[in-house]
N, C-alpha and C positions, 0 to 999 in steps of 0.2 A: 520534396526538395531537401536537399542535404543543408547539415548545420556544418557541418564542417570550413572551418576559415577559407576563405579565397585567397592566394600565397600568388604574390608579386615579386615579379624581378624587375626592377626600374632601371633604364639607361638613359642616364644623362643626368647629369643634377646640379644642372643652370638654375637659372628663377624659376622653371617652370616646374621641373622636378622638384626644388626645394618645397617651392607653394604647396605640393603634393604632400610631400611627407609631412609640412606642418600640418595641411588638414586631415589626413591619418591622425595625426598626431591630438590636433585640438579637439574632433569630432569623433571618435570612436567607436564610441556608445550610438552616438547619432547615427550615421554610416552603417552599423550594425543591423540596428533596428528597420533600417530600408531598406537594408539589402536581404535581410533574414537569414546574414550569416556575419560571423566576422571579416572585416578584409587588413590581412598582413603584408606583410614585409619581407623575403627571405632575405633575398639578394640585392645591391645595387652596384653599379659600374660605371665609371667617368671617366676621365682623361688623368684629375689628378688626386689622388685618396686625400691629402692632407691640406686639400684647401679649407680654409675657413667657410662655413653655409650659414651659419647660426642655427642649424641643426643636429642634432646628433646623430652618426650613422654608423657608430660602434654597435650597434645593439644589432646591425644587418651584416651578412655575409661578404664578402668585396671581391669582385671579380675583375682584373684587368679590360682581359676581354668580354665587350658585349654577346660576342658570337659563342660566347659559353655557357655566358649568362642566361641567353635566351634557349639554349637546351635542357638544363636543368632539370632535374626529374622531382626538385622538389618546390618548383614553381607549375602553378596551374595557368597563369597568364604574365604575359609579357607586355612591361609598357614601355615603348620607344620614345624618348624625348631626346632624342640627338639631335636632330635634322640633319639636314643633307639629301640631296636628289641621288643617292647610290651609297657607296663608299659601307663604313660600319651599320649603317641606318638600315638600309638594304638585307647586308648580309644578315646584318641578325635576326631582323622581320623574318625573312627565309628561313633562318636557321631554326625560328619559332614553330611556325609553320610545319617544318618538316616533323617536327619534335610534339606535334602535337598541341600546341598551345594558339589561344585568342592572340591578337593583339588590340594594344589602345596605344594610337598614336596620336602626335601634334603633329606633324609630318605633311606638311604643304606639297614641297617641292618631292617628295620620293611618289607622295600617290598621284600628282601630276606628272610625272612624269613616270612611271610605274605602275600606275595603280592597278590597271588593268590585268597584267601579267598576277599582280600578288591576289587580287580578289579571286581570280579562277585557280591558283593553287590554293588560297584559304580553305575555300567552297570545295573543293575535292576531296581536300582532307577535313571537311568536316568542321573547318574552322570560322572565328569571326574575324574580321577588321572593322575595328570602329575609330574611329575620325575626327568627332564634334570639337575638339580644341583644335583641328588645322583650320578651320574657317571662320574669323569674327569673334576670337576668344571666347568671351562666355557668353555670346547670345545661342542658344541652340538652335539653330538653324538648319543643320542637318538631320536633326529631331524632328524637325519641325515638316521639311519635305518627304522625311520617308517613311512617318508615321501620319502626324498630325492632318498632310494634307495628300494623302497617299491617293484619295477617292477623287482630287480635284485631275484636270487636264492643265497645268502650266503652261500662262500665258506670256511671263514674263518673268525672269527675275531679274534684277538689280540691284547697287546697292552701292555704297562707300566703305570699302572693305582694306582701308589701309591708313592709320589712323597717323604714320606722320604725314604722307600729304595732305590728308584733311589739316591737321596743325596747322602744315606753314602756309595753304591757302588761305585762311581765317586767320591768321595771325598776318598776315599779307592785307589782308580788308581792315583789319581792327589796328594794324600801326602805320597804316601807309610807309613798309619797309619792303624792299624788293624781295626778289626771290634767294639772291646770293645771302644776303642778309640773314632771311630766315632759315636756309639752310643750315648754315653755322649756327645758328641759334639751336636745333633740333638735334642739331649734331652736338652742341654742348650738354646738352638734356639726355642723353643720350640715347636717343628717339631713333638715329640712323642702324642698319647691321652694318656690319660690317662691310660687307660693298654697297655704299648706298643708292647703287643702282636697282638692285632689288626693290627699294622703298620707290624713288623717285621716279625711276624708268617704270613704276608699273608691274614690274615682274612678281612681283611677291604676289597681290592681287591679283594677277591673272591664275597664277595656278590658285588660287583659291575657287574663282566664278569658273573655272574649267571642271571643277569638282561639282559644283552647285549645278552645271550645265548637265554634268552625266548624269545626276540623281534626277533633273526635275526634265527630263527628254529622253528617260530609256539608252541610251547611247554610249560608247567609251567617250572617256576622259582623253579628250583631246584640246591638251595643252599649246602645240605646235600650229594650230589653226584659231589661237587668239590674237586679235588685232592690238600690239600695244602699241600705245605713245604714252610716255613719262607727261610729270608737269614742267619738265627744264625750263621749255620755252612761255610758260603762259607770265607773263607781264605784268607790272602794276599797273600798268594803262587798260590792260582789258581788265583785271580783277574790277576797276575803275567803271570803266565803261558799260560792263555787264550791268553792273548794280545800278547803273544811271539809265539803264532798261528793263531793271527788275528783275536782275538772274545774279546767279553765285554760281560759280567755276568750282564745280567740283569734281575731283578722278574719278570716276563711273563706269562701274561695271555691270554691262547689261548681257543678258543670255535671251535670247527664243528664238523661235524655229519659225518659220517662214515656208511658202512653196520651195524656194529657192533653195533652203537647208537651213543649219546652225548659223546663226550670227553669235558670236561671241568678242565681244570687244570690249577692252579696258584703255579709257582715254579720256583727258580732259571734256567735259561736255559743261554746256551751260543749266541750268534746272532754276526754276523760277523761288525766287527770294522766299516767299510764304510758302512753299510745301516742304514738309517733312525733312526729306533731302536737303533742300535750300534752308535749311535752321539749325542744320547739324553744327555743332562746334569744337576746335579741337581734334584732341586725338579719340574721339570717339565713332564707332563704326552703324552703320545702318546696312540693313536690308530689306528688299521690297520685296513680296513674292505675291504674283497675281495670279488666280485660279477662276476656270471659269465658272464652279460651284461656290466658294469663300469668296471670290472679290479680292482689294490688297489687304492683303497682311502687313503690318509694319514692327521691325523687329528692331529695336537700338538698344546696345548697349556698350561696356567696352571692347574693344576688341584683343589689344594683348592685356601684359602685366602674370605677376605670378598668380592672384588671387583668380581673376577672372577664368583663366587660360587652366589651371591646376580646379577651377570645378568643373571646368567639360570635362578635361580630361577623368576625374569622380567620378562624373556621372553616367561613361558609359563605362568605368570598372562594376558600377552601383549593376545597371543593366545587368553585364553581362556573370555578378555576383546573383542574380533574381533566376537567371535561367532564361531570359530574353536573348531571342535572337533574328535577326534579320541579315540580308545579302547586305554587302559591303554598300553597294550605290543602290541599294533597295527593291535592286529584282536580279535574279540570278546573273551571273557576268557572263556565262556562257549565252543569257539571251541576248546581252549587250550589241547592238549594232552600229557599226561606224558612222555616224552620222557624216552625211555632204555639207562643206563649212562655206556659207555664203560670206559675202561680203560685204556690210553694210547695205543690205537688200532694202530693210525697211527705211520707207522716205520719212525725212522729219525738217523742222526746218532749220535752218543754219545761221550761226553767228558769222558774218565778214568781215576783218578789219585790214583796211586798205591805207596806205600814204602815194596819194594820187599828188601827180607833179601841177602845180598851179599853172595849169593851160588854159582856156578856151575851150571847151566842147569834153575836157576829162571825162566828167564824170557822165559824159551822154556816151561815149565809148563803152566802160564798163558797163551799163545799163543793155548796149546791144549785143555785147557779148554775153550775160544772161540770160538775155531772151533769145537770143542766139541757140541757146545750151537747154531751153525749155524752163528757165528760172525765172518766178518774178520776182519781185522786192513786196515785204509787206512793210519794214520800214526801213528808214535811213535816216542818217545823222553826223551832220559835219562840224570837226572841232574847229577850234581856233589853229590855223596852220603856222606853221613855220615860213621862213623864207622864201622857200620854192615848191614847199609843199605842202597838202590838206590831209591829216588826217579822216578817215571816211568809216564811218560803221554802217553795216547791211544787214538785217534779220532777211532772212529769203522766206516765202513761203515753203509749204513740206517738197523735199526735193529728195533727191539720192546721190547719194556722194561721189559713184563715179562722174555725174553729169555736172556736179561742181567741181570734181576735177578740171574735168574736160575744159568746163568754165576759168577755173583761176588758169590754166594751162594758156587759153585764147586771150587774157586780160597780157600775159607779161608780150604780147605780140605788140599792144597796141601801143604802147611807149610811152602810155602815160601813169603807169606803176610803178612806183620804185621799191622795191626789196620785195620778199615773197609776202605774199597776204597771209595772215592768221586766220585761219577756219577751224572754227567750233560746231561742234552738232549741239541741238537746241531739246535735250532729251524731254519727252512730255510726260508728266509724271502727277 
């Protein structure tokens, strides 16, 4: 094994790249020792040279363009921390590639949406992609799937992999403050990206569990066939209501494969108050990984921030400074095969929240229309209603959500529903 230094060319030098170079910086001698080489510095490149970091970056080379950056003949690996699903993010990965070098990326959204294409040019030419800070900051978890539990057959994974909804969901339970509320709140903190549709819609977590799906199923990283729904719509009345049933609303992202194919879905679900999941608090991230040799795994810790996010990013420099190497989604891409993307195949049972019109016979209506659809009720519960109307909640027994479609679809016939029902899945965990 060579002693010779591992020579970095870093692009981007947000929080994340900064966290990096201070821990170059603070840990050295540490980093050294485990890697059994040193690892440098040559080069870095950002948007603006003269921003303040509270780092020093006179001592490294400055390259406008990244896409120069990352061909360098006197960098041995390339670390991408831009983001972006295309654009410089992209080209320079490529341009790495081409040029001979690993990379270590943060890069959520370019290997969801790319992955596939860069891991089969990596692996051609002989190269690596490594990943662990685009998913759950510093919990390793892609460590974890494509080493750790490489010998298991994945039954499931899941997880809460987006730590401002987790925030304003808990912080929704803990001040009885709506959603508008704590958005602003999250958004003062500044918790939101920049479109915080990303955060709230769901987006950013899906391409994450899209990544987590192609490692723990053999398959491409299919982004495009994830079911999102954001939290916009979830209420202080169900956050409310959940809890006065023993569940906690939290954005959940589940992966596994089924007869039917891939389910992959990111979406408010309900998960019972005392598990794991249902204790999480804040902006901190979980993930669940079920094997049918290990059993669950439970993996929590934080998910962004520069500390967290700047040791994955470490740790697979450390890796690939040792002479470890593995495929980018943990088995060749050229064996990768397109998986068939089901639809919420697997049955579970479901949260209903109804404002049924104060009639005579309402709520026997909605009841034949479930059974109707092959649904029963395991329970119900009626609030204190308004003038003309009853609030209604329904836990169904395990069902399939096209058949609760089909169901809320035959309730708005009967004319005693007013506005569209809220349907949660009742994820079992």
């Amino acid at each position: 094994m060579t002693t010779d230094p591992l020579r970095l060319g870093i692009a981007g030098l947000g929080t994340v790249g900064v966290g990096v170079l201070k821990i170059l910086r603070d840990q050295a001698d540490l980093i050294a020792a485990r890697a059994g080489r040193p690892v440098t510095v040559t080069a870095v490149s950002a948007r603006n040279r003269d921003t303040d970091r509270g780092v020093a970056i006179d001592g490294f080379d400055w390259e406008d363009d990244p896409v120069v950056l990352a061909a360098r003949d006197d960098i041995d690996l390339f670390v991408e921390l831009m983001g972006g699903a295309d654009g410089p993010a992209k080209a320079a990965t490529e341009a790495a590639i081409a040029a001979g070098k690993d990379v270590v990326t943060a890069n959520k959204a370019m290997l969801a949406h790319n992955g596939h294409a860069l891991a089969e040019a990596a692996e051609a030419a002989g190269r690596v992609i490594r990943f662990e800070a685009a998913v759950a900051g510093g919990i390793p978890v892609i460590k974890a799937l494509t080493e750790g539990l490489a010998a298991n057959r994945i039954e499931r994974v899941m997880g809460v992999m987006n730590g401002t909804c987790n925030y304003i969901l808990t912080r929704m339970q803990a001040t009885e403050q709506g959603y508008n509320a704590l958005f602003d709140e999250a958004a003062k903190l500044g918790y939101l990206e920049a479109d915080p549709n990303l955060d709230v819609g769901g987006i950013d977590a899906g391409h994450k569990l899209s990544l987590l799906a192609a490692i723990a199923y053999g398959t491409r990283v299919d982004f495009d066939n994830v079911e999102l729904e954001g939290i916009q719509a979830v209420t202080l009345e169900d956050i409310r209501q959940a809890a006065d049933m023993g569940y906690r609303i939290k954005l959940l992202g589940v992966a596994q494969m089924s007869g039917r194919g891939l389910e992959q879905r990111m979406q408010p679900c309900l998960v019972p108050a005392a598990s794991p999941l249902g204790q999480l608090e804040g902006g901190t991230n979980m993930v669940v990984i079920e094997g049918d040799a290990v059993g669950q795994i439970v993996l929590r810790g934080a998910g962004a921030g520069a500390g967290p996010t700047a040791s994955a990013v470490l740790g697979d420099v450390i890796d690939i400074a040792r002479g470890f190497r593995v495929s980018t989604f943990g088995q060749p891409a050229a064996d990768l095969r397109k998986a068939r993307p089901a639809r919420a195949a697997v049955p579970a049972p479901y949260y209903v929240r109804l404002s049924l019109l104060d009639k005579p016979g309402a709520l026997a209506k909605v009841a034949t229309v479930l059974g109707d659809n092959g649904i029963s009720i395991d329970r119900m519960r009626q609030y204190d209603h308004a003038a003309t109307t009853a609030p209604v909640l329904i836990v169904t027994h395990r069902t399939t959500r096209s058949a609760l479609d089909e169901a809320v679809a035959g309730m708005a016939e009967t004319g005693v529903v007013q506005g569209d029902p809220v349907v949660l899945r009742i994820e079992e965990v």
